[in-house]
VEXMARVEX-704131 format. One line per field, with one value per residue (C-alpha): x, z, y; residue number from 1; residue in three letters. Coordinates in Angstrom, 1 decimal. Example, Ala and Ser with C-alpha at 12.3 -4.5 7.8 and 13.67 -1.06 7.14 Angstrom:
% residues 2
u: 12.3,13.7
w: 7.8,7.1
v: -4.5,-1.1
resi: 1,2
resn: ala,ser
END
This chain:
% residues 606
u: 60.1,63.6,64.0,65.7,65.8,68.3,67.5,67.1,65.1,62.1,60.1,57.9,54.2,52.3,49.8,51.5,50.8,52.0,54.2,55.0,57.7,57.1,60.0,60.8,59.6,55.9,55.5,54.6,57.4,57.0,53.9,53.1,50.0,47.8,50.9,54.8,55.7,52.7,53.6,54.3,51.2,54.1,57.9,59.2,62.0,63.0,62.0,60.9,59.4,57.6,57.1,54.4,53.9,51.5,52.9,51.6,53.6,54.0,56.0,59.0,62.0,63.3,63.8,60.8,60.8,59.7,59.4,57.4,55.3,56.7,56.8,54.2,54.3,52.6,54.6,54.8,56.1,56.4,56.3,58.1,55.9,56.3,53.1,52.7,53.6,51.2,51.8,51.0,50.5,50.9,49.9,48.0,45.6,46.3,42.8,43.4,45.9,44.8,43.6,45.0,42.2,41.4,41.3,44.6,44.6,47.0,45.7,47.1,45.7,46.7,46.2,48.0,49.7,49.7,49.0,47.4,49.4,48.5,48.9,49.4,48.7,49.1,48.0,49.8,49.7,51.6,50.3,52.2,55.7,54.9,53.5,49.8,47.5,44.8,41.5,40.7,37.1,36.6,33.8,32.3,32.8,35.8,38.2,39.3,41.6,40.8,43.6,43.8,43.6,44.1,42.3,42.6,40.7,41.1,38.7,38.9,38.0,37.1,38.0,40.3,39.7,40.4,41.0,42.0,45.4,44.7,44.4,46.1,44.8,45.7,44.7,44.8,43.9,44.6,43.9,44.3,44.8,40.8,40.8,40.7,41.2,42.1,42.8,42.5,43.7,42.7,43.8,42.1,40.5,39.0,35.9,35.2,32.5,33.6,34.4,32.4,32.1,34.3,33.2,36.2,35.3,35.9,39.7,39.7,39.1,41.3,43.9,43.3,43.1,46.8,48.3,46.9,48.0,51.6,51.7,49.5,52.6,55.2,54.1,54.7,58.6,60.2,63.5,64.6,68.3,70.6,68.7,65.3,64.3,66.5,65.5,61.9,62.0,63.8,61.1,58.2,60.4,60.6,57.0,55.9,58.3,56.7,53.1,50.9,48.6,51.5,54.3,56.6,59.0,60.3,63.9,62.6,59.8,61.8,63.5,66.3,68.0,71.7,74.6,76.5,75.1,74.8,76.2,74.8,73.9,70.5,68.1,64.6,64.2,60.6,60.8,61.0,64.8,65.1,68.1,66.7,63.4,65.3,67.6,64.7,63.5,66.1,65.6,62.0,62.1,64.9,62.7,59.8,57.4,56.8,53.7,55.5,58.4,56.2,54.4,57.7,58.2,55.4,55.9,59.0,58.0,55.2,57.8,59.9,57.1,56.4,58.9,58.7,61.4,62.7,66.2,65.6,67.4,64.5,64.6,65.5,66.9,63.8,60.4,57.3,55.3,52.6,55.3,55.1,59.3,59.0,60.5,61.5,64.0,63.0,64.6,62.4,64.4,61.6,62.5,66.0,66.8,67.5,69.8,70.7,71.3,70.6,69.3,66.5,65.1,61.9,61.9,65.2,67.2,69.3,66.1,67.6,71.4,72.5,73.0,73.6,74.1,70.3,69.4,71.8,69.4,66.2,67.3,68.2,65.2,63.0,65.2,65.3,61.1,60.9,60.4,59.3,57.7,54.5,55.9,58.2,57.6,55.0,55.4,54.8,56.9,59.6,59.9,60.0,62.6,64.6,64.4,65.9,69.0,69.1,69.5,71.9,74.1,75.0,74.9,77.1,80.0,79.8,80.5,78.0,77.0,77.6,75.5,75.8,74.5,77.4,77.7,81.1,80.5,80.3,82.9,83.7,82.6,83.2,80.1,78.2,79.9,79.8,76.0,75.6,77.5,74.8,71.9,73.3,74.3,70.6,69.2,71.0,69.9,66.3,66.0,67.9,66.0,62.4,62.9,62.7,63.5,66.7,70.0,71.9,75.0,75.0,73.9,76.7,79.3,78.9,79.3,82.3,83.4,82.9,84.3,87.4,87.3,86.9,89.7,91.7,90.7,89.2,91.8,95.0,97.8,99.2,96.6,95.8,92.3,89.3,88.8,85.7,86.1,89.0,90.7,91.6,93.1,90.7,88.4,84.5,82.3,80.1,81.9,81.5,78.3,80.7,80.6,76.9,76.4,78.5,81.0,83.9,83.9,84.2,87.8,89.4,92.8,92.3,88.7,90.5,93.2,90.4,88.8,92.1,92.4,88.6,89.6,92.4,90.9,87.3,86.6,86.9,86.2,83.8,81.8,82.6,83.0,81.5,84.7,87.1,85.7,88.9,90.7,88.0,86.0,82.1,80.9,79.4,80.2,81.3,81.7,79.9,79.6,80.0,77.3,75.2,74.4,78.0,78.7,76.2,77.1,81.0,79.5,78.1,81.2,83.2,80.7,81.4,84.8,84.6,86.1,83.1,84.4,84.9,81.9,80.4,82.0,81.5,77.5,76.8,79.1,77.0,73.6,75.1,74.2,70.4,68.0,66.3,63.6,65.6,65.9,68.9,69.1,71.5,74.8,76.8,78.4,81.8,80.7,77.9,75.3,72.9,72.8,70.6,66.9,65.2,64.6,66.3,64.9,68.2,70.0,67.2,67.3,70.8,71.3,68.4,70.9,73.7,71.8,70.7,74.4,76.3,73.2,73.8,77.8,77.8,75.5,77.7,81.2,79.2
w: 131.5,130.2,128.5,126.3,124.9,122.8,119.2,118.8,121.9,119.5,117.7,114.6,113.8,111.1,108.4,105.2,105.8,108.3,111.3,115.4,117.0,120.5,123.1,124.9,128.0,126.3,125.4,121.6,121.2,117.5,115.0,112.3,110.9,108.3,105.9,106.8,106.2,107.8,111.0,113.9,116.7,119.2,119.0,122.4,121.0,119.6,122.8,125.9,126.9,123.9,121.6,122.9,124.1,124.3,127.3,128.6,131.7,134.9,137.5,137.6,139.2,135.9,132.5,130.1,127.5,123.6,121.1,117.8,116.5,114.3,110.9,111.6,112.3,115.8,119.0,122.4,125.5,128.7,132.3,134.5,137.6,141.2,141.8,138.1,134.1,132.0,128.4,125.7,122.2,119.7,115.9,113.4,111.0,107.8,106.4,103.4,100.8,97.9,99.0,101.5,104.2,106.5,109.9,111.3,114.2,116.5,119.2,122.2,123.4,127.9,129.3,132.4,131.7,135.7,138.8,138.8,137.3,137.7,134.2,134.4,130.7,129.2,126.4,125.5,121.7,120.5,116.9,114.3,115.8,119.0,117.8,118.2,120.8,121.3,123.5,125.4,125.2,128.0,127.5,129.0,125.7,124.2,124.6,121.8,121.7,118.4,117.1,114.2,111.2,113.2,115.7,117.8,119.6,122.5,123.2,125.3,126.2,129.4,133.0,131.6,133.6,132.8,134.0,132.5,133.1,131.9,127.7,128.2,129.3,132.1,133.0,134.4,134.5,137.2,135.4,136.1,133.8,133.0,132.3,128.9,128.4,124.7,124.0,120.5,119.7,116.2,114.0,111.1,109.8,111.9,110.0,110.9,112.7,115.9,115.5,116.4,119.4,120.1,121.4,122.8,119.6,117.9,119.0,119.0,115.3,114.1,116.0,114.0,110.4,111.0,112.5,109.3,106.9,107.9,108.1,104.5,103.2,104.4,102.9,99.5,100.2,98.3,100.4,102.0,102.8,105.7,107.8,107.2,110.4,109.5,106.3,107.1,109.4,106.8,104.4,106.8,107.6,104.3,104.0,106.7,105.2,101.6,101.0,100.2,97.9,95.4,96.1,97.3,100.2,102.8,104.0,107.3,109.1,111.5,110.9,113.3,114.8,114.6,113.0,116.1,119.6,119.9,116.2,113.1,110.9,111.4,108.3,108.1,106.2,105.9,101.5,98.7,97.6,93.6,94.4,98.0,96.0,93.0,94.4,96.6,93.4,93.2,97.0,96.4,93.2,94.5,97.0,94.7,95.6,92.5,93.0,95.5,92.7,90.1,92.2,92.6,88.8,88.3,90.5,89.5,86.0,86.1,87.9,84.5,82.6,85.0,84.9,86.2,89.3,92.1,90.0,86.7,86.0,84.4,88.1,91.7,93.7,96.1,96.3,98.7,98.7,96.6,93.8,95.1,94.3,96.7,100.2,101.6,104.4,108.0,111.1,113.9,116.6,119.7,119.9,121.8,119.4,120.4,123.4,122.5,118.7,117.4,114.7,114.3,110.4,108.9,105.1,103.2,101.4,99.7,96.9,95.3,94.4,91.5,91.8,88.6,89.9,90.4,86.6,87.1,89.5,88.1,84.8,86.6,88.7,85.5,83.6,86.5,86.7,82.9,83.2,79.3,76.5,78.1,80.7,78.3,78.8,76.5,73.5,75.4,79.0,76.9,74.8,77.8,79.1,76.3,76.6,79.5,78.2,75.3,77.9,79.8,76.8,77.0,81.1,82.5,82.4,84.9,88.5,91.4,94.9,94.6,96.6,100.4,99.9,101.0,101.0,100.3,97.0,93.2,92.5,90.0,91.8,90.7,91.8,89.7,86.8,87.3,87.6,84.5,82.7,84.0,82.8,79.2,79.4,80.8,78.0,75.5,76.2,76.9,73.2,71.7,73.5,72.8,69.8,70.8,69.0,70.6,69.7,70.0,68.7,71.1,74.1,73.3,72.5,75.7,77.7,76.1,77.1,80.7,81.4,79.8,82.0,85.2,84.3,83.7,85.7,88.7,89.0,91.2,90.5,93.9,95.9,93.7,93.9,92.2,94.6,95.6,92.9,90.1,92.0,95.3,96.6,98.9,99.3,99.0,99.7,97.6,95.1,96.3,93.7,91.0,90.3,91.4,88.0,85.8,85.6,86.6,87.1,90.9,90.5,88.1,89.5,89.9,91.5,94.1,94.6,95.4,98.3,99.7,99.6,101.8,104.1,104.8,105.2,105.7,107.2,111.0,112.7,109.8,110.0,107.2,107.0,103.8,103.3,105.4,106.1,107.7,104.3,102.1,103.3,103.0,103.8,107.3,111.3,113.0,112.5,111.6,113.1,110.3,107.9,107.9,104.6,103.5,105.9,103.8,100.1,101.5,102.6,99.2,97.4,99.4,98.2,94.7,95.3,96.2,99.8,101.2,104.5,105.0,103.7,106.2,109.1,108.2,107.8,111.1,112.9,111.3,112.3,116.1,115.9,115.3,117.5,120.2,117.0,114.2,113.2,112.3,112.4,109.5,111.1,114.3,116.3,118.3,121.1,119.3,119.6,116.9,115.1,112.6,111.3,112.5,110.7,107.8,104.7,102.8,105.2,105.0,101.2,101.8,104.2,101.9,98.7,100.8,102.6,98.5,97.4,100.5,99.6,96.2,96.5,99.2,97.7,93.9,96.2,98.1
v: 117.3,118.2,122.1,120.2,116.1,115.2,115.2,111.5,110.9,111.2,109.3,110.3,109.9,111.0,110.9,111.5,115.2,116.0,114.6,114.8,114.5,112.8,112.8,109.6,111.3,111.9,115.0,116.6,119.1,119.4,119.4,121.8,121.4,121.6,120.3,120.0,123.5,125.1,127.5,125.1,123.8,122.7,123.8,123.6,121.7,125.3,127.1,125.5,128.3,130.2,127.1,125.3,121.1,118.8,116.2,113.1,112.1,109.8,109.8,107.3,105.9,105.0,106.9,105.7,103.6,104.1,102.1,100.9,98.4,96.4,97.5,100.2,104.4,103.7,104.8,103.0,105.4,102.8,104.7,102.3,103.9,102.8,101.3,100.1,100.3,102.9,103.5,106.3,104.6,107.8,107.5,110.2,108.2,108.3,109.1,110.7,110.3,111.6,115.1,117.9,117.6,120.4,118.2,116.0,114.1,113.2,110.2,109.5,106.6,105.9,102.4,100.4,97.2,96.4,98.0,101.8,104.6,108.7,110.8,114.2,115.8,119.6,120.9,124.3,124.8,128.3,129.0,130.9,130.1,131.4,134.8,134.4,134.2,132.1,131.8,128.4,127.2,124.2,122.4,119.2,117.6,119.4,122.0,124.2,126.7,129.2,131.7,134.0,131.8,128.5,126.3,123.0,120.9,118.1,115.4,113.0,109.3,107.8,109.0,112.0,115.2,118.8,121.8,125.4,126.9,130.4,130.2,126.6,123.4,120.6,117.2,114.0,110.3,107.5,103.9,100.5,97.6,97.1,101.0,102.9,106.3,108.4,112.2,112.5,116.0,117.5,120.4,122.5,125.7,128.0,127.6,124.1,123.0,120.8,117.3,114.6,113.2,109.7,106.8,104.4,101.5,104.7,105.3,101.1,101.0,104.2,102.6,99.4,101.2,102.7,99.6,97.5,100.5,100.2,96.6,96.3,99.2,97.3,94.1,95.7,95.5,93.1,93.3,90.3,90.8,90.8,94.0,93.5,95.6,98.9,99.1,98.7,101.2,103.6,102.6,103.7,106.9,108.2,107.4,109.3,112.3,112.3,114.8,112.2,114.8,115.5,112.6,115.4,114.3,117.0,116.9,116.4,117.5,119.7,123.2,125.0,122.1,122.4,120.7,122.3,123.4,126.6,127.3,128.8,126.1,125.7,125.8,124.9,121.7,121.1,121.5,119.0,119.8,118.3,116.5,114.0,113.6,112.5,110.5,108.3,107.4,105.1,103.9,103.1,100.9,99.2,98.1,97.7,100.7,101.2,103.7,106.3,106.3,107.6,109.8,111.7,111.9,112.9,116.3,117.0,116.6,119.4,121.1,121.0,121.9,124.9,126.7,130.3,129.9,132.3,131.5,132.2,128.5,125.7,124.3,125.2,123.1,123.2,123.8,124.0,120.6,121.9,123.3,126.6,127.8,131.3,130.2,133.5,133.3,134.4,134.7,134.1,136.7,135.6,132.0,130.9,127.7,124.2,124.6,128.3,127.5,130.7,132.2,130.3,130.5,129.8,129.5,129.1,131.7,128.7,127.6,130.7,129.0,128.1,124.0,122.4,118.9,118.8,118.5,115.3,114.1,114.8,113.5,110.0,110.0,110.5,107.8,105.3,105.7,104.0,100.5,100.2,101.8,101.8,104.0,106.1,110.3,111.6,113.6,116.8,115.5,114.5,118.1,119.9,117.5,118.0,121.4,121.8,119.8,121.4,124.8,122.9,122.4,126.1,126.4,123.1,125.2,127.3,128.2,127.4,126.9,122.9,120.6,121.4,125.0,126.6,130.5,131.4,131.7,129.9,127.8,125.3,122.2,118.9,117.1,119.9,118.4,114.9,115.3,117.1,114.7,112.1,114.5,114.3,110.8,109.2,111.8,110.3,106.9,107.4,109.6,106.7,103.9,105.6,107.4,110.4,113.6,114.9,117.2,114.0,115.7,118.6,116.3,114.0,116.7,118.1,114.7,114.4,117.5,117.4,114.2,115.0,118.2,116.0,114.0,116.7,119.7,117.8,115.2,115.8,114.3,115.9,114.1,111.4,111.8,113.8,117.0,119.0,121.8,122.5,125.5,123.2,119.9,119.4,116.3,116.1,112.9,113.7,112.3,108.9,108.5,108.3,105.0,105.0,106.8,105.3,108.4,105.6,102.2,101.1,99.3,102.0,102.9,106.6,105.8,103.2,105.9,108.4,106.5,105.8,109.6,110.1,107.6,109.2,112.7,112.6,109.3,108.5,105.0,104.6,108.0,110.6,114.4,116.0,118.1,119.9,123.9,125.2,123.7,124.8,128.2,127.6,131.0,129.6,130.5,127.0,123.2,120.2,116.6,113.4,113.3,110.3,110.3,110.9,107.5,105.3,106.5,105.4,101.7,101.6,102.9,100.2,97.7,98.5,98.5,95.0,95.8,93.7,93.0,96.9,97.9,96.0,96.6,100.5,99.8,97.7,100.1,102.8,101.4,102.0,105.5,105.3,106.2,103.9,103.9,103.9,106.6,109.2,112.8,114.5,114.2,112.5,114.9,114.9,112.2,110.4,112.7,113.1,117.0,118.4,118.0,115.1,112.1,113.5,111.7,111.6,109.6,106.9,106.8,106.2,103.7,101.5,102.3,100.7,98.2,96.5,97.3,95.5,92.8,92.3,92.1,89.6,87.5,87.6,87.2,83.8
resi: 1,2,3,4,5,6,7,8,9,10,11,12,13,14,15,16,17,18,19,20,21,22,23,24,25,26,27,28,29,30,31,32,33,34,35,36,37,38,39,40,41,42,43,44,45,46,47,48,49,50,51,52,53,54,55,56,57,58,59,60,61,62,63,64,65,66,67,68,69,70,71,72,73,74,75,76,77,78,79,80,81,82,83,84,85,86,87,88,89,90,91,92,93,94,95,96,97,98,99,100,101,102,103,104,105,106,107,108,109,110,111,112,113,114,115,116,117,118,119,120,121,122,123,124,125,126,127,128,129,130,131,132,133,134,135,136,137,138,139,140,141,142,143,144,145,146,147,148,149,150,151,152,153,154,155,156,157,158,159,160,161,162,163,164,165,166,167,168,169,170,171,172,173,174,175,176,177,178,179,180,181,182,183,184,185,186,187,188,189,190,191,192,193,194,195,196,197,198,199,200,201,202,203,204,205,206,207,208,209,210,211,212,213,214,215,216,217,218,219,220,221,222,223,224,225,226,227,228,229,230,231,232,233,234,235,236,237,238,239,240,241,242,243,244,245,246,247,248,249,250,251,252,253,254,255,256,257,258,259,260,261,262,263,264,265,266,267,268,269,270,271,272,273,274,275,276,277,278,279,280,281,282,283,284,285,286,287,288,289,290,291,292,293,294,295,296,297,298,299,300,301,302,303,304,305,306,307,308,309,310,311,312,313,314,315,316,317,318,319,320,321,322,323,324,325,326,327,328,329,330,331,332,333,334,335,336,337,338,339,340,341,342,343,344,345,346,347,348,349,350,351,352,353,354,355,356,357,358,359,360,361,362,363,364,365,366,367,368,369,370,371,372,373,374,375,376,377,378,379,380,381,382,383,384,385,386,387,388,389,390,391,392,393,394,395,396,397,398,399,400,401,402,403,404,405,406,407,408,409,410,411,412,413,414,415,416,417,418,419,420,421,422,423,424,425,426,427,428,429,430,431,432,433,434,435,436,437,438,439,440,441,442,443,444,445,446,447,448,449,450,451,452,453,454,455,456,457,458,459,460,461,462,463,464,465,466,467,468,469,470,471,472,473,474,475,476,477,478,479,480,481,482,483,484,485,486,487,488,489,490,491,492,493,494,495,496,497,498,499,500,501,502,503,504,505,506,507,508,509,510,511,512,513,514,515,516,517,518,519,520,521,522,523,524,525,526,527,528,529,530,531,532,533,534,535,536,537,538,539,540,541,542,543,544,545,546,547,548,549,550,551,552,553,554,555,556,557,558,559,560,561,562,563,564,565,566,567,568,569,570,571,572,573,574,575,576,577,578,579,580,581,582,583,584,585,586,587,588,589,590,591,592,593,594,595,596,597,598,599,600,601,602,603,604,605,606
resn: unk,unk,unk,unk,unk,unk,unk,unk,unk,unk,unk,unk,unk,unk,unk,unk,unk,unk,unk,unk,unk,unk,unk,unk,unk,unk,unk,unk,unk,unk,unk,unk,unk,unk,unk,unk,unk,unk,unk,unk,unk,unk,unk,unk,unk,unk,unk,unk,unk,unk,unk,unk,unk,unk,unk,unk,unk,unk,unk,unk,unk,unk,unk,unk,unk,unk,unk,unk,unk,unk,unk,unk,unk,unk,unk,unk,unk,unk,unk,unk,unk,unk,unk,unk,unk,unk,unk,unk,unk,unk,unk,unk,unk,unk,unk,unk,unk,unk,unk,unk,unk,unk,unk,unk,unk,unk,unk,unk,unk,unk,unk,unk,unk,unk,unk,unk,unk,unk,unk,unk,unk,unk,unk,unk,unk,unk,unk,unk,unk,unk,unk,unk,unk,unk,unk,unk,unk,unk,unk,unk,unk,unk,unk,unk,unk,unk,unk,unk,unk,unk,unk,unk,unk,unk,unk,unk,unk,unk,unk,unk,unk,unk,unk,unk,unk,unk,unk,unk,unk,unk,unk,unk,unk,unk,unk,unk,unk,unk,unk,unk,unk,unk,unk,unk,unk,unk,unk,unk,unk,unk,unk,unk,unk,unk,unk,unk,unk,unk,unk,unk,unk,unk,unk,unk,unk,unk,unk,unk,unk,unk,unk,unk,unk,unk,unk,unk,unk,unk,unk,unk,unk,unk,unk,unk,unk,unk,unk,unk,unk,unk,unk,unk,unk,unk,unk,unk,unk,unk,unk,unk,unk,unk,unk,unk,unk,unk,unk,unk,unk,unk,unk,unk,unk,unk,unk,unk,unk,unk,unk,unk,unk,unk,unk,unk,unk,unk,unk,unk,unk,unk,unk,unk,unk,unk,unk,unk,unk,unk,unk,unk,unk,unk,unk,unk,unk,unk,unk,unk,unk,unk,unk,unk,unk,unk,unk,unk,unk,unk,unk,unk,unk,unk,unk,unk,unk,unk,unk,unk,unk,unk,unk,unk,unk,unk,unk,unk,unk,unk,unk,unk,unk,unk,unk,unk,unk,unk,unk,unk,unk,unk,unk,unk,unk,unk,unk,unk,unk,unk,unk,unk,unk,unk,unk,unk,unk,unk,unk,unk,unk,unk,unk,unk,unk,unk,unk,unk,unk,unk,unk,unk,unk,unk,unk,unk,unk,unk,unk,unk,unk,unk,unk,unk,unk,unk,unk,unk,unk,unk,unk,unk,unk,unk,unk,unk,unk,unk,unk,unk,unk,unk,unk,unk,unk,unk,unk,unk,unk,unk,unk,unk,unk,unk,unk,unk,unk,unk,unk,unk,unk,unk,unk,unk,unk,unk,unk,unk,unk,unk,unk,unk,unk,unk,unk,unk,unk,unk,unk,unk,unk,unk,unk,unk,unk,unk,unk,unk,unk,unk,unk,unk,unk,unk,unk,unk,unk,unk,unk,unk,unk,unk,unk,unk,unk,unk,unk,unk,unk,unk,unk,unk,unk,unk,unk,unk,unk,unk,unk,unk,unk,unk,unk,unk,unk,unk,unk,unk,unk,unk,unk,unk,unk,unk,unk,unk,unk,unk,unk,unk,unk,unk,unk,unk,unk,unk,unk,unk,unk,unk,unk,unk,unk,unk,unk,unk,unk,unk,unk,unk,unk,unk,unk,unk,unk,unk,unk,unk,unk,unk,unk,unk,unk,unk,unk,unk,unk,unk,unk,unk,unk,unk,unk,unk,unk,unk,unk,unk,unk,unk,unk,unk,unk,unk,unk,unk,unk,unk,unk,unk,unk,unk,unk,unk,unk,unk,unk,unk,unk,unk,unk,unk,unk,unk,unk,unk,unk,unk,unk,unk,unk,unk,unk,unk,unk,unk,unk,unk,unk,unk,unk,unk,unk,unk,unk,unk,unk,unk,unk,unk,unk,unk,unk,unk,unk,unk,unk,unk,unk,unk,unk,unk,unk,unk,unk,unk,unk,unk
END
């Protein structure tokens, strides 16, 4: 077992709750548990020592091998063994979607292709981040380990034995090809009576019910285009990230990893931020899933209607999954961090910045989720809407944090205004396209006014390009999405002149940078890799462009730097590696958005 995998030698299961990250080697080194932002189960991949694992192992001349199903949330880890090939098939059923339930499973089903194979297993869960204890119970029929306010149990299928390692728990399993064997590993309150026991047609048939949800799931996608495969798989990853209960997605299920080794810059990700939620809105109908779309608009409309943020502002830019807006920040001092990356946080001090692009966002999510006037905002949705735009009327013009969080203070950021200029100009239309009882003149007053202050205050005529905020030349990717909201039209001279500029300064061999820190401060100790999802809004700006041959190159080239499953953390560092929280949701939205722009513009060019 390495102290340390790299990041992307993981794949992801999960049951719309919750997920696990399983390394390629077998072993659980991340699951929190009840919901995504509970206190972690397993979290060696923050500290080997002190964070707990779950492993499932055989010894091998050769590195292992994982993969997925096809168009499924199941995972495959192949042990090329000496005497024969065993495989772990990892999966959490998805058994309630509807409700938060009390119990989740995680199965590891162990089987032999050919030959015989020896497993060696461990079970050493560390509750509360690593600061509670626990007592083992070993049973012939179950182990359990019970802690304050948290408990998990271990059964097992077929010739598994155990054995007690202190509070902790070891096994193992030699099978041939006519063997079957299961450890099915469940998690809930305290309170709960044991589970019941499992019979292997048990195990047979909750293996059967996930396979045929994923595969049912994925028949709902209407894509058909040139990378079927990768955007499958980015579909069933932002799945797996979004809180089935309220329709929230997480930024990723992960907290602490780091945009550098050994740096600074690691933030726990596991909340629903305004603006990813918002903009998979768009990802999701484009691909026709139509019901995970409005479940999204749904919770961030009650979360307009709420109100009553950490901020003071009508929105935050993030909340828990259930709404909640407090997310006190943390810094968890016993663990070490992923290779040394220290501090580690839990909880994030950011949901308290000032963002005003996010009411851009929202408002475009809320706009893009009305098909009709059957599915217009009611009377009541659409005052509280228009309330906050009426608010915003007075606010746009102001200084903030802008959109990558940064801590060096509020500045007048660019993005922030091209955003709010979207807000009033998606207002506008829905109040005009649903009669709707609006301050049309204030609404369309102040979209005037910002995008005369854009072309005038963000524009440089030094650099030829729009810049990240009004008091610098400096270049941000973010505003690639102006096109993508209508701020500019894709082939305008000063747009075309702009992503000359990025190429230029952000963009190498095809990967971007979101800005420059040593040109423009950000508040923050070190440096970052490319930003993935910075790469895919530049493939879909090229599209736009009509540079169709670029785009492309720059999106297969991309694709390069996915995992062996997929999947992609948030950024690409210095030699290829991949850096940040893992599977970060917002890449996926992103590489689907490019993946149906590049579509659409090769098929108009043919």
């Amino acid at each position: 077992m390495r102290r340390y995998p790299p990041i992307a030698d993981h794949g992801m299961v999960g049951d719309l709750q919750t997920a696990a990250l399983v390394s390629s080697e077998g072993t659980v080194d991340w699951l929190c548990a009840p919901r995504f932002d509970s206190p972690s189960v397993f979290a060696s991949l923050l500290d080997h020592d002190r964070g707990g694992h779950f492993s499932v192992r055989a010894d091998t001349p050769r590195p292992p091998v994982q993969l997925y199903l096809q168009d499924t949330a199941v995972l495959v880890t192949r042990f090329l063994a000496e005497d024969g090939v065993g495989e772990v098939v990892d999966f959490m059923p998805v058994e309630s979607t509807s409700r938060p339930e009390g119990r989740h499973r995680l199965v590891r089903v162990l089987r032999v292709t050919r030959g015989r194979v020896r497993f060696a297993l461990e079970c050493r869960p560390r509750f509360d981040y690593g600061r509670a204890g626990h007592r083992l119970d070993l049973t012939e029929e179950a182990a359990r380990f019970d802690a304050p306010g948290a408990q998990a149990t271990v059964q097992s299928v077929g010739p598994v034995t155990w054995r007690g390692d202190g509070d902790d728990l070891r096994g193992e399993a030699t099978l041939g090809p006519d063997d079957f064997a299961a450890v099915v590993l469940t998690v809930g309150d305290p309170d709960d009576a044991a589970p019941p026991p499992l019979s292997r047609a048990d195990v047979v048939t909750l293996y059967e019910q996930t396979r045929d949800f994923w595969h049912a799931w994925v028949r709902r996608s209407r894509y058909r285009g040139r990378w079927q495969d990768m955007v499958n798989r980015a579909a069933i990853t932002l799945k797996l990230l979004t809180y089935a209960p309220t329709g929230a997605p997480v930024a990723a299920p992960t907290m602490g990893l780091p945009e550098q080794i050994g740096g600074g810059r690691n933030w726990d990700y596991r909340y629903t931020w305004v603006r990813d939620g918002s903009m998979s809105v768009g990802a999701l109908l484009g691909l026709g899933y139509l019901e995970e779309a409005h479940a999204f608009r749904d919770w961030l409309g009650e979360r307009i209607r709420a109100g009553g943020t950490v901020s003071g502002e009508p929105l935050q830019i993030m909340y828990r999954i259930d709404g909640d807006p407090d997310l006190p920040e943390e810094v968890l001092d016993h663990w070490e961090g992923y290779r040394g990356s220290a501090p580690v946080r839990v909880g994030n001090g950011a949901a308290g910045q000032l963002q005003l692009d996010i009411y851009g966002e929202a408002v475009l999510a809320l706009s893009q989720a009305v098909e009709d006037a059957a599915s217009a905002p009611p009377y009541d949705g659409w005052q509280s809407l228009a309330g906050v735009l009426d608010w915003l009327v007075k606010a746009w013009d102001r200084p903030d944090e802008g959109i990558w969080e940064t801590r060096g203070g509020q500045k007048d950021f660019t993005y922030s205004r091209l955003m709010c200029w979207a807000a009033f100009d998606r207002g506008i239309r829905m109040a005009r396209d649903f009669a709707r009882p609006a301050d049309l003149t204030g609404w369309i007053t102040a979209r005037d006014d910002i995008l005369r202050q854009v072309m005038e205050r963000g524009w440089s005529t030094d650099r030829r390009a729009f810049v990240q905020h009004y008091d610098a030349t400096t270049l941000d990717a973010s505003l690639l999405l102006m096109p993508s909201v209508g701020f500019i039209a894709p082939n305008d001279p000063r747009w075309l002149s702009t992503l000359d500029a990025m190429e230029e300064e952000l963009v190498s061999d095809s990967l971007v940078y979101r800005y420059d820190p040593a040109a423009s401060p950000d508040g923050l100790r070190g440096s970052e890799g490319t930003f993935s999802l910075c790469s895919f809004l530049y493939v879909n700006a090229l599209a736009r462009a009509g540079r169709l041959g670029q785009a492309r190159y720059a999106f297969d080239k991309m694709l390069t730097y996915a995992s062996h499953g997929g999947l992609f953390a948030e950024e690409v560092g210095p030699t290829g590696e991949q850096l940040g929280n893992f599977p970060q949701a917002f890449t996926h939205l992103a590489l689907i958005t490019a993946a149906l722009s590049l579509d659409e513009q090769m098929d108009a060019a043919r």
